[in-house]
N, C-alpha and C positions, 0 to 999 in steps of 0.2 A: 811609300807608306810611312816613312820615317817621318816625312815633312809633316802630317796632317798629326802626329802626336808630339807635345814636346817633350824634353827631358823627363818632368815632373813625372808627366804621366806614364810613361813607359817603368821608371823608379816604383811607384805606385802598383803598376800591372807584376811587374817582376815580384816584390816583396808577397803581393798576394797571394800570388800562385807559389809563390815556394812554401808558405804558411799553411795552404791548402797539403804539402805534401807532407812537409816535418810535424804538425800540428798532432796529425791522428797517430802516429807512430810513437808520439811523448805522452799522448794522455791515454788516459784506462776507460779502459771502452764502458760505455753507461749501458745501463740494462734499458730492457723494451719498453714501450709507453705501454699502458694500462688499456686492452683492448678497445674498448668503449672508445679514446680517441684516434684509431685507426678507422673508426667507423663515418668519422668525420667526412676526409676526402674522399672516401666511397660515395658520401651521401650527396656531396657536391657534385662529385659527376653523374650520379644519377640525376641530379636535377635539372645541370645542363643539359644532358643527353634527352630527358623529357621535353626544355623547352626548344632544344632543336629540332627534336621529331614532331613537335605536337604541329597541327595545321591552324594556320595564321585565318583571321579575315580578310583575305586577298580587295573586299571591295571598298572596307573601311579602311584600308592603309592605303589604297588611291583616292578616296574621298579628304584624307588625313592630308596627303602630299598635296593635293589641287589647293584645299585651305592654305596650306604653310605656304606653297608657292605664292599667290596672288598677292 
């Protein structure tokens, strides 16, 4: 595993991850975002979760594929 990363990057990965642990422990913890944008990524996965469930035109997206094919 050591071959496939060089120096740099291993230097790089180390420095990170230690900033990821010393980082929160030095600074003063900020207060909560303002409701309204936690509503944000609720509202993204509901929208995914809509276009996953909702049902496709199974006949038009083989009519779609035979086109793009040929």
């Amino acid at each position: 595993m050591v071959r496939c990363y060089s120096l740099g990057y291993i230097l790089i990965l180390v420095v990170l991850a230690t900033s990821m642990v010393v980082l929160p422990l030095m600074l003063p913890p900020l207060p909560p975002p303002p409701l309204v944008l936690l509503f944000f990524p609720v509202g993204i996965m509901a929208a995914l979760m809509f276009l996953a469930f909702s049902p496709s035109d199974q006949q038009q997206v083989a009519r779609n594929v035979v086109v793009y094919a040929s």
